[in-house]
N, C-alpha and C positions, 0 to 999 in steps of 0.2 A: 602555431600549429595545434593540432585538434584531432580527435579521435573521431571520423565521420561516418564510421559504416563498421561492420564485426559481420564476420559470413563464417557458418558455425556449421561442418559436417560432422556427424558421429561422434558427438563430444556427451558423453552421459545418457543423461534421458532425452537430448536433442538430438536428431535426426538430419533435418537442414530447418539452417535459421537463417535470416539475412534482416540487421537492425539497423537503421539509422541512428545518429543521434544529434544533439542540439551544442549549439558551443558551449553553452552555459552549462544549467541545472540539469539533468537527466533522473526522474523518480520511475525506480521499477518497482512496480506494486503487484501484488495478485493473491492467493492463496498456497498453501505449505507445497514443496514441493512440485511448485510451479516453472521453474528453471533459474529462477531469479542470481542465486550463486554460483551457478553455471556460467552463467552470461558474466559474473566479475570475474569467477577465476578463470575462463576461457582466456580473459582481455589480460589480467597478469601471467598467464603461461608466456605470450607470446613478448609482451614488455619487458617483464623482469618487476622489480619492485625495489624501491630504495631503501636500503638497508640491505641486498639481497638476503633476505630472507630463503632459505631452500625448497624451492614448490617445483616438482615434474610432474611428467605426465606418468600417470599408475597402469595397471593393466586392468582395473575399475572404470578406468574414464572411456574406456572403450564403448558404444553405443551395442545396447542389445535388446532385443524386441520381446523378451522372456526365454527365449529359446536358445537363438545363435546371437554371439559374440562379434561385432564387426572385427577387422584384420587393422583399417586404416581410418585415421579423423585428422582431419582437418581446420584450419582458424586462421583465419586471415583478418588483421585488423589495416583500415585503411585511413591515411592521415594527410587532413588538405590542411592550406590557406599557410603550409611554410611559408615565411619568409625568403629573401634570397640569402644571409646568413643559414639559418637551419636548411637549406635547398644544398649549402655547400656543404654543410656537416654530412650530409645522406647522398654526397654526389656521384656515387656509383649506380646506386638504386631509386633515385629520383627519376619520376616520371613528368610527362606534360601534357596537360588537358588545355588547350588555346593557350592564354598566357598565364596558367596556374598550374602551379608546382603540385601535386601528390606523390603519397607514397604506400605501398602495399608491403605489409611485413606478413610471410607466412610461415605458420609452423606446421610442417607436417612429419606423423608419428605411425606408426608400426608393429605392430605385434606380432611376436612370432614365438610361434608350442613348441620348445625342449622337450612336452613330452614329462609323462609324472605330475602333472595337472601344472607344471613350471611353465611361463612364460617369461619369454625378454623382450622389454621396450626401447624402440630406437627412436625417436627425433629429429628432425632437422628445421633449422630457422633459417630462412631467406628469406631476403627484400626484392623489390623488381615486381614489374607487370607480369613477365608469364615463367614458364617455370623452368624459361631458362637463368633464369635469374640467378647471382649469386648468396654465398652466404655473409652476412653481413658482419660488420667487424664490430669488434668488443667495445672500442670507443665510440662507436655510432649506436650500438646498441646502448648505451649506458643512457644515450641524449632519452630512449623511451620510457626510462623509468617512470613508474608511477607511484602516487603515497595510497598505501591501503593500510585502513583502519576495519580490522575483526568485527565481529561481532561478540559480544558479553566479555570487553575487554579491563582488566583489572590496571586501570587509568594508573592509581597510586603505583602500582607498580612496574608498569611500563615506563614511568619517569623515575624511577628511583636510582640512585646510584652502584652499578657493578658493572662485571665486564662483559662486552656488548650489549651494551643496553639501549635499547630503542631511543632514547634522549642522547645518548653518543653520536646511536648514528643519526638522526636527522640534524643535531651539528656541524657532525664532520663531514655531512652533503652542502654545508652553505659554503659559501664562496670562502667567506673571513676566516674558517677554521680549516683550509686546504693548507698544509705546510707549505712553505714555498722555498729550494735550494736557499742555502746560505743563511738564509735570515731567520734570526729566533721568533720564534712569536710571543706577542706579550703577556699569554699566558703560562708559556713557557719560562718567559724570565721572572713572574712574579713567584712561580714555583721554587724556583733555582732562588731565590730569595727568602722565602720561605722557609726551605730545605736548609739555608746557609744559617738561617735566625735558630732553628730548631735545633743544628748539631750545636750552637753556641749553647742552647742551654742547658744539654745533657752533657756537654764538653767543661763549661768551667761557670757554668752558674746551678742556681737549685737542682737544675734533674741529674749532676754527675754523680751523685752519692746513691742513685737509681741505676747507672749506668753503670757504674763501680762494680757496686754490688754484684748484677747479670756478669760484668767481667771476668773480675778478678775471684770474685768466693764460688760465685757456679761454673763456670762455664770454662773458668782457667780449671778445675779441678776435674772434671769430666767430660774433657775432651782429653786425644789421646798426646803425649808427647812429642811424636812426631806430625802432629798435623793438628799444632795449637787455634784454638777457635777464638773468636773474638766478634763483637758485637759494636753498631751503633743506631741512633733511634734515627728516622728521617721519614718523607713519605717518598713510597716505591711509585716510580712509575713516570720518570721528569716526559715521556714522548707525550707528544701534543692529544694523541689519540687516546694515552691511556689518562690524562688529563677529562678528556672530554666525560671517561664514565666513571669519574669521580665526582661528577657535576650534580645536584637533582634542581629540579626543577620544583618549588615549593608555592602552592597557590593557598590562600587567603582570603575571606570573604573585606572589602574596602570598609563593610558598616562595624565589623567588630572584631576583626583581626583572626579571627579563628581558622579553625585550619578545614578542609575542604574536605565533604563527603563524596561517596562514591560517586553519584552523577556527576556532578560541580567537576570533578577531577575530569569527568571525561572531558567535558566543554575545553578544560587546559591544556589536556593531551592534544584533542583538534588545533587548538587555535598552537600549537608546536608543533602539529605533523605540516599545517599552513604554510610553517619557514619554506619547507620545501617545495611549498610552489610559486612563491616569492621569492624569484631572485634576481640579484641585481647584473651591475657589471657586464649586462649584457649577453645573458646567460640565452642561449640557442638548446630548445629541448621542448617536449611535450610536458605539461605542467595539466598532467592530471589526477583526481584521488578519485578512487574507489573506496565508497563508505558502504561497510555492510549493518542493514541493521542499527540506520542511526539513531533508532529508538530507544537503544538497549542502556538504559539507567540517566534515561532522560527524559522529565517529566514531560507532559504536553507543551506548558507553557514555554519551557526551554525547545524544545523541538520545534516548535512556529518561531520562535526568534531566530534561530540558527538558519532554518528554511530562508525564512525573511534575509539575511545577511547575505548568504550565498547567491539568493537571486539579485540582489544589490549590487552584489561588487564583483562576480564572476568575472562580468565585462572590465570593469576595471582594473581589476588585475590579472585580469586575463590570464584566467584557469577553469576549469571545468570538471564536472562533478559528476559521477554516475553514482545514484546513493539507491538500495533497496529497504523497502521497509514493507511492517506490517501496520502504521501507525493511520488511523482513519483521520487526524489531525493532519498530518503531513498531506496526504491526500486532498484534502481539502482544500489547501493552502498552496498550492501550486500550480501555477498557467496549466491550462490542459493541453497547450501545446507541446508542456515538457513531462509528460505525464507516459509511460509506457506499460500496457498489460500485460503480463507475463502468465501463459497460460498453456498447460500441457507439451513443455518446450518449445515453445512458441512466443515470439514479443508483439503484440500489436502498440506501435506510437499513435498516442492522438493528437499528432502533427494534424494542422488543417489541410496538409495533404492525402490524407489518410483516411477521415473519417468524413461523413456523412454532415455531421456540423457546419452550420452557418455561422460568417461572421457573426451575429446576432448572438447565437448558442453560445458562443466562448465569453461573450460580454456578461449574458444572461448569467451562466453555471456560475462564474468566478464571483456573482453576487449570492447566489442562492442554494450552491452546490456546498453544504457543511460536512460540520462532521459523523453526523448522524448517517447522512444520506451517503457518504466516500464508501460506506462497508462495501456499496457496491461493486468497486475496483476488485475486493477480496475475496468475490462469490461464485461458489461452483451455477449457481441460478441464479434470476433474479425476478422477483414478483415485484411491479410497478405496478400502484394503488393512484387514486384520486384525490384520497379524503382519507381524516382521521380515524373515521369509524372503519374504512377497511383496515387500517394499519393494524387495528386492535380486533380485528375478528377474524380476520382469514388466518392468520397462525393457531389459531384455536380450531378454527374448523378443516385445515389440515393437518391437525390433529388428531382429530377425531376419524378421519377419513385413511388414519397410519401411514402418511408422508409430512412426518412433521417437519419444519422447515431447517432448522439447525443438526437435524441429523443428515440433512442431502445436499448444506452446505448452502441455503438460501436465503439472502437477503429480501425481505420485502422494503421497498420505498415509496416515501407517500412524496410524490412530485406534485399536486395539486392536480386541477383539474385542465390547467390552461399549457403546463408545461412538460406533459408526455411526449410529446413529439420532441423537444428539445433533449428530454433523457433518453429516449430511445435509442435517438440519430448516434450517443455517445457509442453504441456497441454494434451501427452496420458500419461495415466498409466500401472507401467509392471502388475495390476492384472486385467488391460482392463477395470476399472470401469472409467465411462463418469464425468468429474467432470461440466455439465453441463454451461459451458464455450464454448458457439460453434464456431471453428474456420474454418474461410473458408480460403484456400489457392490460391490465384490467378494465375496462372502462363500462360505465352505463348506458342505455341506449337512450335516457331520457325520452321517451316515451310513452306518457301514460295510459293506460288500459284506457279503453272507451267508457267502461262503468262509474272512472273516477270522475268523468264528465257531469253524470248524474246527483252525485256527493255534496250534499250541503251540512254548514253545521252553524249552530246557532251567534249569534252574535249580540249583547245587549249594550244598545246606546247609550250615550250621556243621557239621551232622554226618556231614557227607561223605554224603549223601544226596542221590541226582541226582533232579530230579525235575520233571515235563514240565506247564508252568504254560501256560496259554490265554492267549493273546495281549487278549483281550475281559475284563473281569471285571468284578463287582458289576453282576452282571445287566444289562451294557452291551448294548441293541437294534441288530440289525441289519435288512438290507431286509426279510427273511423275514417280522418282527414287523409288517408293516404291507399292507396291501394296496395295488395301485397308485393307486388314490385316495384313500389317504390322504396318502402320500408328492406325490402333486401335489398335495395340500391344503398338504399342511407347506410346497412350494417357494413356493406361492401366497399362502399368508399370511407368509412372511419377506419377500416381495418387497413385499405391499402394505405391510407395516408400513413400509418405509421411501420409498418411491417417493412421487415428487411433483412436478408442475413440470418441470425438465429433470433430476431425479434419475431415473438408473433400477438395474433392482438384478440381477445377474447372480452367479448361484447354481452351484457345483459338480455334475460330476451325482450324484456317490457321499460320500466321505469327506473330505479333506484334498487342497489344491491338490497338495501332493508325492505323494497316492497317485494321483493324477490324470493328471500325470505319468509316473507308475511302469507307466501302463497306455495310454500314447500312444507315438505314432511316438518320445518322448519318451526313454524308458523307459531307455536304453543311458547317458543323461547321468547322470539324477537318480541311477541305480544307484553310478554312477561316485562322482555327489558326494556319497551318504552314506559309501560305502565307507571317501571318504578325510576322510568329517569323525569317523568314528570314528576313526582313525590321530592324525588332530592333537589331538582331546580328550583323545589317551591319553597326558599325561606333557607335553604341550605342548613336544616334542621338533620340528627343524625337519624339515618335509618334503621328501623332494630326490626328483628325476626318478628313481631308482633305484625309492624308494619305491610313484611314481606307475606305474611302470610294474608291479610288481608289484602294486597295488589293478588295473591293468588287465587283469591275467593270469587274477587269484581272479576277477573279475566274469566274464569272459569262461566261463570255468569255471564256476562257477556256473549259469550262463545254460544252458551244455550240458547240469549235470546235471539242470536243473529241464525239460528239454525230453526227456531219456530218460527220464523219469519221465511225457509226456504232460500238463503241467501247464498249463491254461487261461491267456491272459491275465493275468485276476485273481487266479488262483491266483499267479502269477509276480509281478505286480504286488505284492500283500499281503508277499511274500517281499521286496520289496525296499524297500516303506515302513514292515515290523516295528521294526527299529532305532531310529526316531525316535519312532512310537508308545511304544516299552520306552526311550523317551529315552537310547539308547546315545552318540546324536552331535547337536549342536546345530541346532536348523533354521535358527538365522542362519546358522552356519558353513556349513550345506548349500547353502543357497542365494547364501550367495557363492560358494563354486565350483561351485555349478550355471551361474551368471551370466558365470562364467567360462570354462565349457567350454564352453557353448552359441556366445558368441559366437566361436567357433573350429571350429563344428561344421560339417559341409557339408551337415547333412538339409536336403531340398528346402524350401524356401518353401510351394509347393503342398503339399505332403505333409503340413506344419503345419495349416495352415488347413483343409483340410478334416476333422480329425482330431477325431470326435465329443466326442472325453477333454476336446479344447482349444477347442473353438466358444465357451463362454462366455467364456475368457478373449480370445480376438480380438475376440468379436464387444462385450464390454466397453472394447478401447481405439478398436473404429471408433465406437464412441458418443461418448467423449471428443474425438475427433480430428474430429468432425464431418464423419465419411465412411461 
């Protein structure tokens, strides 16, 4: 059996939730405060947890909108694909869907004002389809326990030896360490053996003159006459259970014997809270962990291993995992079929029932979707780039523009130019609902101005033959080739192809983000920073202020002679984006020190924004930043 669904009323900052999940692996990812905890301890309120640990419901976990306080919440966890074993353990509250056994466990809870700002919280847990259902009995309850592992949990000491200690109880949960009437168990009798070897040596070998001593000179002398004391050494404690948390559990690196750091420890703790969902003898029960935070003192590399492990042998030993993190590795590294967003009390799965994604998309992301690109899972917005040189200029110039991107909680991503559609599809849904994730889609119109048609620039042969090549070639289209309805046809149909949901798709008006640029209040930077990304590509020689100051001199120059000549905007423009088109200088390299001279520039704010060249790029990061 399996945890298949959680339906979640007025539990916290969740309102109504209703999650599916996967038999296997289940990763809830998203940003702080997202519901992500919620949704574990919703699932341990209603199970219970092995070790029972003491978790109720508080007069906190009541849902309230900032104002009023709901009275009643709700949580109903549902569990398919029992066996007919486990079907009999729950055969009261066992349900049937054709020839499959489910079962619905509900907890519902209640509040109610004493009055003097005092509240009291009532509960009740029942199994069954509706609600006449009854309340389900203690030994059917125990089969739902589940193993949850904390978040920043102190491993070394969760296994160490005292009384109830988390290594006790995931022992005294395995089958082998259940007492059984009559019979000793054999760590019982090795005690009792032990015990027997230990009074022999305080009894009549070396430790009596130890034992003497506490006897007969202390202890016979101050205690009282009629209630003479006496003493022997042994260890307390022969019951099997108190046995158990005498026990630690001691991990060791295999290459040098040494003893285990904080991370390493935790890896030991898992793979021991594990027992518990490994059992044998034919054990009838839900065999599921709840891992909070399974990042927390685990480096990356160990975190992809662990990942790795669990999507391996889930099936095989047939247990299932609901893990939250915030790690962009984990994210990464996980089917995106078991991947779920957790967002504003809200879960979106990206089950391919779910999302917008193509066969295709799941093949494609699982090659090319990393860990760079995963922060997306974690992002109040999301700006999706083309190309390198957006990746490194648009956070600077919503910057400059005061919506910087990490204060509104926004990712940008550079998916190339071929694979936007594929990232997009990841945040519409097929029932259209917004999982308020706003993504903006950046894209170029590819386009070039008509004037760029006119643009030649020199070329000398091997044979010392100069000779004046067009910048456009093999029959490259510009505006001219198109009438202005068709070109609003082209902006029209790139934006629908990807728009969806809270996707939306913000288009160049001309050519390339850099000629764009080149033809904005812009124009005096972008000049600057091709200028001197051809200088650094040349010879990869270093660039010194001497340097810079002379790319500032030629620009400047330039700029005059193209203004005694009467040259249009565009015309000027096209003159100062040729170089990257004829790929003289890198458009990463560009747009890092474009990135760099901007934020050092003093052009107005206002002057930005209103700047027809730049509208789509603003009015794309106010979409993302939710303004």
């Amino acid at each position: 059996m399996y945890l298949s669904a959680l339906k979640i009323h007025n539990f916290r900052k969740i309102q109504h939730l209703h999650i599916e999940f996967n038999k296997g692996v289940n990763l809830l990812v998203g940003e702080n405060d997202a519901g992500k905890t919620s949704i574990l301890d919703a699932i341990r309120l209603v199970t219970g947890v092995h070790g029972n640990d003491y978790f109720r419901v508080t007069h906190d976990d009541f849902y309230t909108d900032g104002t009023t306080r709901c009275n009643d919440l709700q949580i109903t966890c549902e569990f398919k694909d029992l066996s007919n074993q486990e079907s009999a353990s729950f055969l009261e509250w066992v349900s049937i869907d054709g020839d499959k056994y489910y079962l619905k466990v509900t907890l519902s809870a209640k509040r109610r004002d004493k009055g003097n700002s005092l509240f009291e919280v009532y509960h009740d847990l029942r199994a069954g389809e509706d609600e006449e259902s009854g309340a389900i009995g203690g030994e059917a309850k125990s089969k739902l326990r589940v193993t949850y592992l904390k978040p920043l949990r102190d491993a070394a000491y969760e296994l160490a030896p005292r009384r109830g200690s988390r290594l006790s109880q995931i022992l005294g949960a395995y089958e082998i360490f259940q007492q059984q009437p009559n019979v000793v168990h054999p760590l019982v009798d090795s005690m009792n053996k032990a015990n027997s070897e230990i009074k022999d040596y305080f009894g009549d070998k070396d430790g009596k003159i130890v034992a003497d001593t506490i006897n007969d000179t202390y202890l016979k002398e101050i205690s009282l006459k009629n209630n003479p004391l006496s003493s022997r050494f042994g260890i307390a404690g022969n019951e099997l259970g108190r046995i158990l948390e005498k026990l630690e559990l001691i991990g060791f690196s295999q290459s040098d014997e040494t003893n285990l750091g904080l991370g390493s420890n935790n890896l030991l703790f898992i793979a021991a809270e594990m027992l518990l969902l490994k059992k044998d003898n034919g054990y009838t029960g839900l065999k599921l962990s709840l891992i909070e935070e399974i990042e927390a003192h685990i480096h990356p590399q160990s975190q992809i291993n662990l990942i790795d492990f669990l999507n391996k042998h889930c099936a095989k030993l047939e247990f299932q995992n609901i893990i939250s993190t915030h790690s962009n590795s984990l994210a990464s590294k996980i089917d995106l079929n078991n991947l779920i967003i957790c967002k504003n009390g809200k879960a979106f799965s990206l089950d391919h029932k779910n999302t917008m994604l193509e066969k295709g998309d799941y093949a494609f992301l699982s090659r090319f979707l990393d860990d760079t690109k995963a922060n997306l899972f974690f992002a109040n917005g999301v700006l999706m780039v083309e190309g390198d040189a957006e990746n490194l200029m648009i956070p600077a110039f919503a910057e400059k523009i005061d919506l910087p991107l990490h204060k509104y909680g926004i990712s940008i991503v550079n998916v190339g130019s071929t694979a936007l559609l594929r990232y997009s599809r990841i945040f519409q849904r097929r029932n259209g609902e917004k999982m308020g994730i706003r993504v903006a889609c950046i894209s170029d119109r590819d386009i070039p101005p008509k004037v760029a048609s006119d643009y030649t620039y020199e070329v000398r042969r091997s044979s010392g033959i100069v000779e004046q090549v067009p910048l456009l070639t093999n029959g490259r289209k510009t505006e001219e080739d198109f009438t202005e309805i068709q070109l609003a046809e082209k902006i029209t149909s790139k934006k629908e192809k990807f728009r969806g949901g809270d996707v939306e798709v913000y288009v160049g008006n001309t050519w390339t983000l850099e000629y764009e640029l080149a033809n904005s209040v812009l124009s005096h930077l972008i000049h600057r920073a091709i200028q001197i990304a051809i200088k650094i590509d040349d010879g990869g020689k270093p660039f010194s202020k001497v340097d810079y100051l002379k790319v500032l001199r030629s620009c400047e120059e330039q700029r005059e002679e193209w203004r005694a000549k009467a040259f249009t905007n565009e015309q000027i423009a096209v003159q100062i984006y040729a170089p990257l088109e004829r790929k003289l200088a890198s458009k990463a390299v560009t747009g890092q020190i474009f990135a760099f001279l901007l934020r050092r520039d003093k052009t107005d704010k206002a002057a930005i924004i209103v700047d027809p060249a730049l509208k789509y790029l603003v009015d794309a990061i106010k979409h993302a930043a939710h303004v």
